[in-house]
Every structure is written in C-alpha cells, then in structure tokens.
C-alpha positions as CSV (number, residue, x, y, z in Angstrom):
1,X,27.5,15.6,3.5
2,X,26.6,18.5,5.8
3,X,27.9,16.4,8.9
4,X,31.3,15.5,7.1
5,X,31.8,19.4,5.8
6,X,30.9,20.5,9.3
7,X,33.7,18.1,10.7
8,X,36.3,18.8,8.0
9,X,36.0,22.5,9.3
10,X,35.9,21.8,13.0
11,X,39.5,19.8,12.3
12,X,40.5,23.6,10.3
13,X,39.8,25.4,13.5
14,X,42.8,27.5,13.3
15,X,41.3,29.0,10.0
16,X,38.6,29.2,8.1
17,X,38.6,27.6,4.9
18,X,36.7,29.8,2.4
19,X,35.8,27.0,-0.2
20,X,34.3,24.6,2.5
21,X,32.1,27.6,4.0
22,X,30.6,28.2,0.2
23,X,29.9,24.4,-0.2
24,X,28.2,24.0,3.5
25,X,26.0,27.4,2.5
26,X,24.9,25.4,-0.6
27,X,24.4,22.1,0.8
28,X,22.1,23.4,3.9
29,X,20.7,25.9,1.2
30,X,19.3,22.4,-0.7
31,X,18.2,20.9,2.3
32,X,16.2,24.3,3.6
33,X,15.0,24.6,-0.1
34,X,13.5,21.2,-0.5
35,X,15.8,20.7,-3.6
36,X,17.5,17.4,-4.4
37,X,21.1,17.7,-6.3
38,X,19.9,15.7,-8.8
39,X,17.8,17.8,-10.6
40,X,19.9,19.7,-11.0
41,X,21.2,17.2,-13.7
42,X,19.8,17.8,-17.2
43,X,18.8,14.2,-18.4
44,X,16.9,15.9,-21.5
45,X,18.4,18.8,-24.2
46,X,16.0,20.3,-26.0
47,X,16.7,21.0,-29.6
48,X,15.8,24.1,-31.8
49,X,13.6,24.0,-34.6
50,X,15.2,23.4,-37.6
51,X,14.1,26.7,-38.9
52,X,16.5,28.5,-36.8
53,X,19.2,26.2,-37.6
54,X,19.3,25.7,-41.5
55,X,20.9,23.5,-43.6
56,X,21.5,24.7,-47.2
57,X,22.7,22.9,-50.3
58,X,25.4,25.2,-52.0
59,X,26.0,25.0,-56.3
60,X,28.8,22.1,-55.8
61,X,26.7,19.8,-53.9
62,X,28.0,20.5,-50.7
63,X,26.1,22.0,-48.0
64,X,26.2,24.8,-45.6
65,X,25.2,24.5,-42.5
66,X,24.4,26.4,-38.8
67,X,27.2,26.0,-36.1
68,X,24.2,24.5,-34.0
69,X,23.9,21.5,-36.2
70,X,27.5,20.7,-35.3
71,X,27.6,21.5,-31.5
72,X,24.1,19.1,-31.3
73,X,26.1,16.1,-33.3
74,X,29.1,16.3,-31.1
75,X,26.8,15.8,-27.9
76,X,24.7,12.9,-29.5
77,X,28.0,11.1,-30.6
78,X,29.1,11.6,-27.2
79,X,26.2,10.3,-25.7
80,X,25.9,7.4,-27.6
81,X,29.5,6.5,-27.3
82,X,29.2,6.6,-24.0
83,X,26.1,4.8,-24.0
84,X,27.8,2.2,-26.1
85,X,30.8,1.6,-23.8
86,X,28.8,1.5,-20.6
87,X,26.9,-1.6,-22.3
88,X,30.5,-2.9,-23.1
89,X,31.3,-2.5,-19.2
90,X,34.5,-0.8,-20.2
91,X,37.2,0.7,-17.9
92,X,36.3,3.1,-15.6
93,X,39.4,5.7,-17.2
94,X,37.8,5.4,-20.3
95,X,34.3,5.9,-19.3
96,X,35.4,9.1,-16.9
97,X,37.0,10.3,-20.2
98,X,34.0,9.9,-22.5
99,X,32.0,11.4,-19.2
100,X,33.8,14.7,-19.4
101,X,34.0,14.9,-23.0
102,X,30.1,14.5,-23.3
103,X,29.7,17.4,-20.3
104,X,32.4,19.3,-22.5
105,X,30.1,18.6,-25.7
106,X,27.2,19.7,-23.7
107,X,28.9,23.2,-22.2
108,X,30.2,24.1,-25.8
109,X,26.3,23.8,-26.9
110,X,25.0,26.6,-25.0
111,X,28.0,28.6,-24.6
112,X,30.9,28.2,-26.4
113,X,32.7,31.7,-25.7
114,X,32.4,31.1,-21.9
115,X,34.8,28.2,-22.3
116,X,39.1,28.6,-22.2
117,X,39.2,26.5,-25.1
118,X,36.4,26.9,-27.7
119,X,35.6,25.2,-30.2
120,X,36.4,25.8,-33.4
121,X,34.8,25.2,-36.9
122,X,36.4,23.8,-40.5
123,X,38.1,27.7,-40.9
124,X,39.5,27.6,-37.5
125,X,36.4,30.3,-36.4
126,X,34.8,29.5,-33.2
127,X,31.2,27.8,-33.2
128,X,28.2,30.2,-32.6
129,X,26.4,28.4,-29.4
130,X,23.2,28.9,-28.2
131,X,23.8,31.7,-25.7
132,X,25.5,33.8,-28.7
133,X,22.9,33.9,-31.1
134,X,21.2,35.3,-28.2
135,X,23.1,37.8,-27.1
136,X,24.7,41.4,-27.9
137,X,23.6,43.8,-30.2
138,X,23.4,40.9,-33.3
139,X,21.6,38.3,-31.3
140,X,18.0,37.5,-31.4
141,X,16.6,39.9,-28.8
142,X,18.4,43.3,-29.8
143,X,18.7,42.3,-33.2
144,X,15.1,40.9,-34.2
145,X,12.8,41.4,-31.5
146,X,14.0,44.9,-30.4
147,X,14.3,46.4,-33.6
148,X,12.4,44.9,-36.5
149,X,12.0,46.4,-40.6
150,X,8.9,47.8,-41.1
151,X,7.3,47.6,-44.2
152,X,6.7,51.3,-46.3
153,X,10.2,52.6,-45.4
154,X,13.7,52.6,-46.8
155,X,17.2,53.8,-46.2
156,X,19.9,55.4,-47.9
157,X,23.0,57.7,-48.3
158,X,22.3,61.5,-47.8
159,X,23.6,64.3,-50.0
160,X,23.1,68.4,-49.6
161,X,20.1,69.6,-51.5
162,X,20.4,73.7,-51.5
163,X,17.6,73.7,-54.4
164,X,14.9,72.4,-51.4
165,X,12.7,74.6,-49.9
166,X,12.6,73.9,-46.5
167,X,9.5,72.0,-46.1
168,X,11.3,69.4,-48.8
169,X,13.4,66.5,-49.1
170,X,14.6,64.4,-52.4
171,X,13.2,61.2,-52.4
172,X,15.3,59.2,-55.4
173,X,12.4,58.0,-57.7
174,X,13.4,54.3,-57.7
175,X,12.8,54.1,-53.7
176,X,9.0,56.4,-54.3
177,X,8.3,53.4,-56.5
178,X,8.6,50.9,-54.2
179,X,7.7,52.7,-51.1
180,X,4.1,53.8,-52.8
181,X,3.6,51.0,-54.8
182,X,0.0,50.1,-53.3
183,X,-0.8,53.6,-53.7
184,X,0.2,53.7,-57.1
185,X,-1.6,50.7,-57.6
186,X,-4.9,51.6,-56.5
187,X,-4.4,54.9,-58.4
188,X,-4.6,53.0,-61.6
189,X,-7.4,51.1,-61.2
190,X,-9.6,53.9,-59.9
191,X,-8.6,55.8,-63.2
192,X,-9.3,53.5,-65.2
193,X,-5.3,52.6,-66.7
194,X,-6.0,48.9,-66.0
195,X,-9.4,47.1,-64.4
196,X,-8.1,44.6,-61.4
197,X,-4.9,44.4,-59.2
198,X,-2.8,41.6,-60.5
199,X,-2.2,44.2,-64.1
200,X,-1.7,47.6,-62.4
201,X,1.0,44.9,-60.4
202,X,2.4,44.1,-63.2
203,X,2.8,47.3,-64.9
204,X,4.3,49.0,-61.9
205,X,7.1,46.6,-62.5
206,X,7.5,47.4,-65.6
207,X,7.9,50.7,-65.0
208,X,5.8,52.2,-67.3
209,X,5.0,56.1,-68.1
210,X,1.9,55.7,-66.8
211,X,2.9,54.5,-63.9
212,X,5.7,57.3,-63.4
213,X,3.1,60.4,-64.2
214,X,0.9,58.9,-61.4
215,X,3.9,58.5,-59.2
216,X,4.1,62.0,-58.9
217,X,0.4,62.6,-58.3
218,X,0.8,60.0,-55.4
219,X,3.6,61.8,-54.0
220,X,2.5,65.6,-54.1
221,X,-0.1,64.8,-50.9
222,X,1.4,62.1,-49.0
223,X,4.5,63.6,-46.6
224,X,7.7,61.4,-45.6
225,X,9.4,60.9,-42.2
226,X,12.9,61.4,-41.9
227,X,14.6,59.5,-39.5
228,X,18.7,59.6,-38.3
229,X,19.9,57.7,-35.8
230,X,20.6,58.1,-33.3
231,X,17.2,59.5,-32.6
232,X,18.3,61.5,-29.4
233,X,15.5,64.3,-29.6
234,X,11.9,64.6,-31.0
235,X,13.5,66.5,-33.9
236,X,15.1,63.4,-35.0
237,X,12.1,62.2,-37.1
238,X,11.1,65.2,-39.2
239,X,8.2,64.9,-42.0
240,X,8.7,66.5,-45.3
241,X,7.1,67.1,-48.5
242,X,8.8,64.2,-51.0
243,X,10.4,65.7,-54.2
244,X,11.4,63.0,-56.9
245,X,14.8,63.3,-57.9
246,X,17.5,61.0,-60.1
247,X,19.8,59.1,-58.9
248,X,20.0,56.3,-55.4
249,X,21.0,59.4,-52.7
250,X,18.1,61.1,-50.5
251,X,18.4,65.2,-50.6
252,X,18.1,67.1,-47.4
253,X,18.0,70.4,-47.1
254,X,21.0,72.1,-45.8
255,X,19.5,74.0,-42.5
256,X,17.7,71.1,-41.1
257,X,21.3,69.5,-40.4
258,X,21.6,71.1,-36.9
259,X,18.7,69.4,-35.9
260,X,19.3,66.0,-36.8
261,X,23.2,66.5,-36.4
262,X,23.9,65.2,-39.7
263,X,26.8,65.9,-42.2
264,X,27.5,64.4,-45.9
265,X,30.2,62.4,-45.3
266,X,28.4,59.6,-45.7
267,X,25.6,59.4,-43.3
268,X,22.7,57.6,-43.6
269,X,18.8,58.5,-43.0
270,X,15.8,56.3,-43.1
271,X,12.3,57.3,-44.7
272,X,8.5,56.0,-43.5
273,X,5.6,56.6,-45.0
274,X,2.7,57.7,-42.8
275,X,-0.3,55.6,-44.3
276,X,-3.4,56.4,-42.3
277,X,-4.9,60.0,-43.1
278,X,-4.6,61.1,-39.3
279,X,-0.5,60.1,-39.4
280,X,-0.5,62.1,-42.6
281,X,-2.3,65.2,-41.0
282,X,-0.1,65.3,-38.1
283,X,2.9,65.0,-40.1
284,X,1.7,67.9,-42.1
285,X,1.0,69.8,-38.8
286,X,3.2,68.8,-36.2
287,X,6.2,67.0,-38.0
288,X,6.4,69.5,-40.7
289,X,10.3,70.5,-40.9
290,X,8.7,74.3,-40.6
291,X,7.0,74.0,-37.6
292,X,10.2,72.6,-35.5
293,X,12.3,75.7,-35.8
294,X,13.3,75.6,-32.0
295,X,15.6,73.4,-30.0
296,X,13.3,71.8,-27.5
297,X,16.4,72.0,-25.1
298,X,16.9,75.4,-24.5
299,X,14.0,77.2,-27.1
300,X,16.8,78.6,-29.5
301,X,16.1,78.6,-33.1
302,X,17.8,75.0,-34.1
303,X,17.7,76.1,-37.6
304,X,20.4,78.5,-39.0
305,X,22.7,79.0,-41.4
306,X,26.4,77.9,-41.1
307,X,29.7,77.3,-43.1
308,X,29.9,78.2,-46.8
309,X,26.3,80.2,-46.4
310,X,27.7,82.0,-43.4
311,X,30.6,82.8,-45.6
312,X,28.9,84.5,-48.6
313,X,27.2,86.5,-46.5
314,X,29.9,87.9,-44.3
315,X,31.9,88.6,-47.2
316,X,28.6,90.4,-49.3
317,X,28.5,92.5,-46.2
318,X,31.7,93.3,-45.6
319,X,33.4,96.6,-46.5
320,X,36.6,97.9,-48.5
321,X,37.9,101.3,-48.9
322,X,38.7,102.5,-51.8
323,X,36.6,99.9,-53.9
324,X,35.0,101.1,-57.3
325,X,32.2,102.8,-56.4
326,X,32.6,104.5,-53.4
327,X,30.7,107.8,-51.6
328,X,28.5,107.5,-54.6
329,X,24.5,108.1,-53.9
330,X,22.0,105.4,-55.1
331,X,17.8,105.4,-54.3
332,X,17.1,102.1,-55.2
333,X,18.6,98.7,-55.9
334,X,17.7,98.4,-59.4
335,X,20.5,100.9,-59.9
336,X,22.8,98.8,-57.6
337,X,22.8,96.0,-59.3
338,X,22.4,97.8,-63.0
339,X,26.0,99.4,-61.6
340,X,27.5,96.3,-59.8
341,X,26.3,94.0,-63.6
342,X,28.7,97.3,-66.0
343,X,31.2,96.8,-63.3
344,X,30.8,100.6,-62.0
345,X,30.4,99.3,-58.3
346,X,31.5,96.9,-55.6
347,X,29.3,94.8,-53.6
348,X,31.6,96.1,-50.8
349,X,32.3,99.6,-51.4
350,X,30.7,102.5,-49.0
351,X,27.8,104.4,-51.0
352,X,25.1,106.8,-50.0
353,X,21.6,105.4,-49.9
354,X,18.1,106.4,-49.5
355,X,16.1,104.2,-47.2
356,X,12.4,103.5,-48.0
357,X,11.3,105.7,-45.3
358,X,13.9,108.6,-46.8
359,X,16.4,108.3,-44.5
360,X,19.6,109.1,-45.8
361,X,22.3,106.2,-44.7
362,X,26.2,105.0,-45.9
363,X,26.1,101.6,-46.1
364,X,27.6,99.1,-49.0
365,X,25.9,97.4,-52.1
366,X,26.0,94.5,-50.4
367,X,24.1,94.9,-47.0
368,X,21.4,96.8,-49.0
369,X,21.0,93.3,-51.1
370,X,21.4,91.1,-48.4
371,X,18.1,93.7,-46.4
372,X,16.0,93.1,-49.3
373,X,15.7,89.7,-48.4
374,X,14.9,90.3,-44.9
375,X,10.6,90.5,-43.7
376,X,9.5,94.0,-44.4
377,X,9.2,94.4,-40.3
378,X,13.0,94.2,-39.7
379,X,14.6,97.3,-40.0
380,X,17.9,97.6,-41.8
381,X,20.9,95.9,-40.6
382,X,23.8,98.1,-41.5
383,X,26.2,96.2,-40.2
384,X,29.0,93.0,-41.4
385,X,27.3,89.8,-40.4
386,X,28.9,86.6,-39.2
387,X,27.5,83.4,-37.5
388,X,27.0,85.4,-34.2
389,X,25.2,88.0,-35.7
390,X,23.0,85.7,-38.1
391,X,22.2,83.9,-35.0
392,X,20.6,86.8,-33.2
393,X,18.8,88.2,-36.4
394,X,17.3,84.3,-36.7
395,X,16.2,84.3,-33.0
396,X,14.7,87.8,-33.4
397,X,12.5,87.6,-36.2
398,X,11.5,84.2,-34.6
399,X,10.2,86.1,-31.6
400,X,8.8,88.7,-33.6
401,X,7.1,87.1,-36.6
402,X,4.9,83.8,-37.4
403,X,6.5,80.4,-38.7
404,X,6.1,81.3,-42.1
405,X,7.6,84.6,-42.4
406,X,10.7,83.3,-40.5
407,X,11.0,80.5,-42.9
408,X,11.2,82.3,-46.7
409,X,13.8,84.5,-44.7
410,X,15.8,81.6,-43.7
411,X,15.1,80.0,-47.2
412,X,16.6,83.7,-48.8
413,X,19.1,83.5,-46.8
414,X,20.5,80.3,-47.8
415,X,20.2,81.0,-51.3
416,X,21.9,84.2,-51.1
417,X,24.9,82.8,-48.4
418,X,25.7,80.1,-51.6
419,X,25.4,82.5,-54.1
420,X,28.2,85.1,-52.7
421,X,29.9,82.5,-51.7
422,X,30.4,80.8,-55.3
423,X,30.6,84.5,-56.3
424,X,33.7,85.0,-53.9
425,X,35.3,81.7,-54.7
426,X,37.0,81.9,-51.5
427,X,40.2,79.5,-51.9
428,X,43.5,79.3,-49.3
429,X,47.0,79.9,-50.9
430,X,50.4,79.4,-48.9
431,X,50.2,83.4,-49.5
432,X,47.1,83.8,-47.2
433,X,48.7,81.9,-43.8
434,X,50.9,85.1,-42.5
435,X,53.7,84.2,-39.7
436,X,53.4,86.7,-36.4
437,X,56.0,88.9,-36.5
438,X,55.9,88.9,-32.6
439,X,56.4,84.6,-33.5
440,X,59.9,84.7,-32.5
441,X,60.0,87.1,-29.8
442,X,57.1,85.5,-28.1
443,X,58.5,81.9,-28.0
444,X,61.7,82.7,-26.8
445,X,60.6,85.0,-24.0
446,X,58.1,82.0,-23.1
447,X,61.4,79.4,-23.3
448,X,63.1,81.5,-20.7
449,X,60.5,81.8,-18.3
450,X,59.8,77.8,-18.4
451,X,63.7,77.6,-18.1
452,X,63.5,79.9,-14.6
453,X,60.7,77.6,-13.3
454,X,62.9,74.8,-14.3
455,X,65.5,76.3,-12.5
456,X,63.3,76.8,-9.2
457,X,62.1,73.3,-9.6
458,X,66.0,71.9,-9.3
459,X,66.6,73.9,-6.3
460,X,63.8,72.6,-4.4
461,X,61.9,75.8,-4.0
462,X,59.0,74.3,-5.6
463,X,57.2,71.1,-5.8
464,X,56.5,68.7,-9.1
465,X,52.8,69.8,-9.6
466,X,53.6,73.6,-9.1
467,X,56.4,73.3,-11.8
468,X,54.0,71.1,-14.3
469,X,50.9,73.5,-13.4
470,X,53.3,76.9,-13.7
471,X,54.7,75.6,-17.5
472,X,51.3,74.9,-18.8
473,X,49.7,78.1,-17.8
474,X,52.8,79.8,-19.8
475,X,52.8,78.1,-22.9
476,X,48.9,78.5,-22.9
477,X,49.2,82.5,-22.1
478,X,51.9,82.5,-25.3
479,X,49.3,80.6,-27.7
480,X,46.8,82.8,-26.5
481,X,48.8,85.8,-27.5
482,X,50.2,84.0,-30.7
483,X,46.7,84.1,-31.9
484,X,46.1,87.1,-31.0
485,X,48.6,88.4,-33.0
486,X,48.2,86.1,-35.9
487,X,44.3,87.4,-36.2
488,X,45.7,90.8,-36.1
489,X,48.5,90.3,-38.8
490,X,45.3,88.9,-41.0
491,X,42.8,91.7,-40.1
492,X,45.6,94.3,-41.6
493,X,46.0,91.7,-44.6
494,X,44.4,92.3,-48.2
495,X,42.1,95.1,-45.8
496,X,40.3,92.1,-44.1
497,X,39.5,90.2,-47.0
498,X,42.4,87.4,-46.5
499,X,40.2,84.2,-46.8
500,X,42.0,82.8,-43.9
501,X,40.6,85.7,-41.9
502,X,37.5,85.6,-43.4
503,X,36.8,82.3,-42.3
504,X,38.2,82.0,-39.0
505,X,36.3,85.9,-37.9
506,X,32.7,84.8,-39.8
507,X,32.6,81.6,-37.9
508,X,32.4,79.8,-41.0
509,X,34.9,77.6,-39.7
C-alpha cells in the first residue's frame, strides 16, 4: 500500500496532494509501530451492566426503558441480519448496505451526537449514547463521581433573618429533624424515653413531643455549616449556631451576605453537620460567622451594614432646621427619648447636649441614640452617616477593639438601621423625582456642539474615529453635569430629606 501511495504521488509531481501525504504518514506510522490495521477492527462490543441501563414496568403495562437498550438492539439486529444474508450468499449491494448500516448502528452506540443525522427515539428526541451519559456537567464523571450527596446535609431556599444574632442561622425544624436524627436517637435511649434503637426510630417519625423537646437540646451544642455556591473564598462555608424556626426556608442573617454574596431572590444555601467533636470545635473556633469579619482578599471588614439599615441610620442622623425641638439643652437620653415619645422633639432637630465627660456639644436626638450603641472606647460621632462613613467606623473599631466588641456593635447597628428605617417609612412618589431646571438648557447646548463636530466631520477636517470619540465625550460631560444638577435640585428639596436624595447620597442604593 506504501509502494502504490508513494507512486500515486510521484505521478502528482506537479503538486502535492494533501490527503495522500496524511494516508502515507499513517500507513508507514503502522508499519514503524508494529500495528496491524486490523485491530483496529472491533470484533467484540462490550455491553453495560444492566444496572446502568434500566428497564422499568410503568402502571399500564408498558415499559420504560434506557436509550442504551435501543442503540444495543439496533446493532445486534444488524449483525445478525447481516450474519443471516452472508449465510444466504446474497448480492454484494445488499450486503455492502447491511455492512454500513451495522457500522452506522455501531457509531450511533457510543456517540450519537457526533453523527449529521442522529437518531432519534419514539418522541422524535435524540438517543442518549454512550459518550453522553458520560460527558458534560450531567454525565457520569461531573455529575456523580465529582460531586456526590453527602449524608447529614440538606438544601434549601434562603430568606433575611434580622431577629439573628450574628453567630445564628434559622434552621426550619422539619430539616433539624432529619439532619439529627441519630443524634436525637441516641438521646432517647440514654434518657431513658425508650430502651433500644428500633422504638426511639420509630417515635422520631412520628414526631412526637418528646422527640421535639430533645430536638432542641441536640441542637443548642452542635453548630451548622453554611455553604453557597459558588464557593469562590474560604468564607463561603461559614458555621453557625442552629436556631429552630417554622416554616421550609433557612434564615440568614442579613450582614453575613457580603461574604457569601448572597441576596433573597431566591438563592439557595446548603447546610452540613460537623459530626466528630474536633469538626465541631473548629467550627466553633475557626468557622464561627464571628471570627471571619475580614475579607481575606484585601483585610477589610467583609461584614457591614448596607441598604435599608444604611438608610435608617442616615436619616436618624441627619439634620433639619427648624424641627420641633431645636437649640434646646438635654443631659441625658432618658430625657430625649421621654421628649421625642410626648412629641416635644425631633430625632433630627439641633439641641444642646452634655457629653459624659461634660463637654458641652450641639448635635441632634438622633446621633446621640445612634452613639449609645457604639463601644464605650469610640468617642462620639457627631456627624450624618452613610455607607462611606459606616464603613470607616466598622474598620476602626475592628482595628481598635476584639472580635466581640466589634460584633454586638455591628449587631446594634443592624437593629437600629431597620428600626429608623421602618420608623421613616421611606416611599418614592412622582412628587419626589424633580426635573433639572438647567435640563433644557444643557441638552440643547450639547445638540449644537455634536451638530458643529458633525459639521467638521462633513468637511473632511476630521476623521470617523475623532468624530465618534469627540460626540461621546460630550454627551458624557452633559450627563455628568445633568446629575450634578439633578443631586443639587434634591439636596435643596424638602431640606435634604427627599427620599430620592436620601437614598442615592446614603448609598443605600
């Protein structure tokens, strides 16, 4: 064959036929290789275990079956048609036909998608060959030997839990039951409630009260891990101390969101149960929500407050002339909030008051509640706080204080950010989104000067890219100075207290 290939090219002298050089590589490859063509012929296909291509009898009688079952009858049809008319010594047309149908049969089994025609089931759907249930992200290596389901762990849809302290999580009381069952379990016999495994079984699933009160004796000292993928940091998996709530959803707590990067739009988390005592102790120690405060990234607190908390308190700090209340002198916050409860004072207006070490300062209501929340060792913040701000106070205290301290401040600070902000009740009316006086002015003088450059651009005196490159950078100077003027027109509005404004300046939104 290597002689005739050899010739065929000699007689193609003029040039070189790219086909014929392949099949000489591959025919002196075989030769140098000690390989013989033929076995390169399968003789023998090996078929699956039937486990892993099931047959089941559906309600009617009728059965459904694997895709594999089908592909492996087509081949021995084939072959045994073939077999059949060989024995017959029928025409050679006919036995070339069943030849290629048999190596078509044979291709489709261990990989239908590769071929231009599939084939195709009973609903017109192509066959699942060998090769796919192998590959991709559903097939048997990704799917079941990558990524298997462990046993003590569940899933399910999470929802904001502002209640939670931050060492917490709500764990819905249906999942506890199944996730601790062997726990709970043992816990029964070793009190006593029933005297061998098979009955404490049984009454688990049942449901029992006994078997709820011990539920949450199992729970109070064995943590959870947290999981949401995609698990991108170490602060993906987080342990927390289980709290049994109602309902099917898991409860996280609102300032560990940054950290996994999760919102409640439907996102799902997965929980594990540490079982041996030295997985539990490192959970409590290391994987403790309150001991990963920092992004590992950039050692930044990971953990602070944001939207509607971030809201309350920039509008508890904020402050309004003229409110009820104002240049009056107050020496302690019981009288605050005794004025701000008959209505005598706003949480914004400016008042006189004496500091704790008898400083004299003017400050608002509001700051002087939101400082009492803050460690004794920060000094008071007389100032309007917005995301920025809160950010640097986190970071500070951080730096300056342990864990602990840090956290019942971030805790406080949650609470309070939701309670002003139901307390405001912040809502948008068409009233509230003001139109730039300078609007009209500003577009038309930006129209003109993107008419001149078209103007240039006509007579030749500059080229496409300039012109494209010179319109963009006016129309982005004109929304730059729209806004501009828009956050001014909403600073002057309502005395800063449009909820528009409020929003956009806090970094709430």
């Amino acid at each position: 064959l290597s002689r005739e290939l050899r010739e065929q090219m000699r007689q193609k002298a003029d040039k070189a036929d790219k086909r014929l050089l392949k099949r000489i590589e591959v025919c002196e490859n075989f030769r140098d290789s000690g390989n013989r063509p033929e076995w390169m012929i399968l003789t023998v296909i090996p078929v699956i275990p039937p486990d892993l291509r099931p047959m089941v009898q559906l309600d009617g009688g009728r059965f459904a079956t694997s895709d594999l079952n089908d592909l492996y009858r087509r081949v021995i049809n084939r072959n045994n048609r073939l077999d059949r008319l060989v024995k017959l010594n029928a025409p050679d047309i006919i036995i070339r036909n069943e030849k290629r149908m048999l190596q078509e049969a044979v291709d489709a089994l261990f990989d239908n998608s590769k071929r231009k025609r599939v084939v195709k089931g009973a609903s017109n759907r192509p066959l699942k060959s060998l090769s796919d249930m192998l590959k991709g992200k559903q097939g048997r290596f990704r799917q079941n030997l990558l990524g298997k389901r462990v046993d003590y762990s569940g899933r399910s849809v999470i929802v904001v839990g502002p209640e939670l302290r931050m060492h917490q999580c709500g764990l819905p009381s249906k999942m506890a039951l199944e996730l601790y069952k062997p726990f709970i379990m043992k816990k029964l016999v070793q009190d006593g409630v029933v005297y061998n495994i098979k009955k404490a079984k049984s009454l688990v699933e049942e449901e029992t009260d006994a078997v709820w009160a011990i539920l949450d004796e199992v729970v109070k000292e064995h943590p959870v891990l947290l999981n949401r993928a995609p698990t991108l940091h170490r602060l993906g998996i987080q342990a927390f101390d289980p709290v049994l709530v109602d309902g099917k959803a898991i409860k996280l707590h609102p300032l560990v969101c940054h950290a996994y990067n999760a919102d409640f739009d439907g996102d799902q988390m997965a929980v594990h149960v540490p079982l041996t005592h030295a997985a539990q102790m490192e959970s409590w120690t290391q994987m403790l929500s309150v001991t990963n405060l920092l992004d590992p990234a950039n050692g930044k607190p990971i953990v602070y407050p944001s939207q509607d908390m971030v809201l309350g308190i920039n509008y508890l700090t904020r402050e309004l002339e003229g409110a009820p209340g104002e240049n009056k002198y107050y020496d302690s916050i019981g009288e605050i909030e005794n004025a701000i409860d008959s209505g005598l004072l706003s949480y914004n207006a400016r008042i006189r008051y004496k500091l704790e070490s008898g400083e004299k300062i003017m400050t608002t209501p509001g700051r002087v509640l939101f400082n009492a929340v803050l460690p004794p060792s920060v000094p008071f913040q007389n100032m309007n706080f917005g995301d920025k701000e809160l950010r640097t106070l986190i970071g500070d205290t951080l730096k300056a204080n342990k864990n602990s301290i840090a956290v019942e401040m971030l805790d406080a600070i949650k609470d309070i950010g939701y309670k002003y902000a139901t307390l405001f009740g912040a809502t948008i009316g068409l009233s509230d989104m003001l139109v730039p006086q300078a609007k009209e002015a500003l577009m038309e003088k930006a129209s003109r000067e993107q008419q001149r450059i078209m103007e240039q651009y006509r007579q030749g005196h500059i080229t496409q890219e300039e012109r494209y490159n010179r319109v963009i950078e006016v129309w982005t100077q004109t929304n730059e100075q729209l806004t501009d003027a828009l956050m001014e027109e909403l600073r002057k509005d309502q005395q800063g207290f449009n909820p528009l404004f409020l929003m956009a300046d806090s970094g709430a939104r």
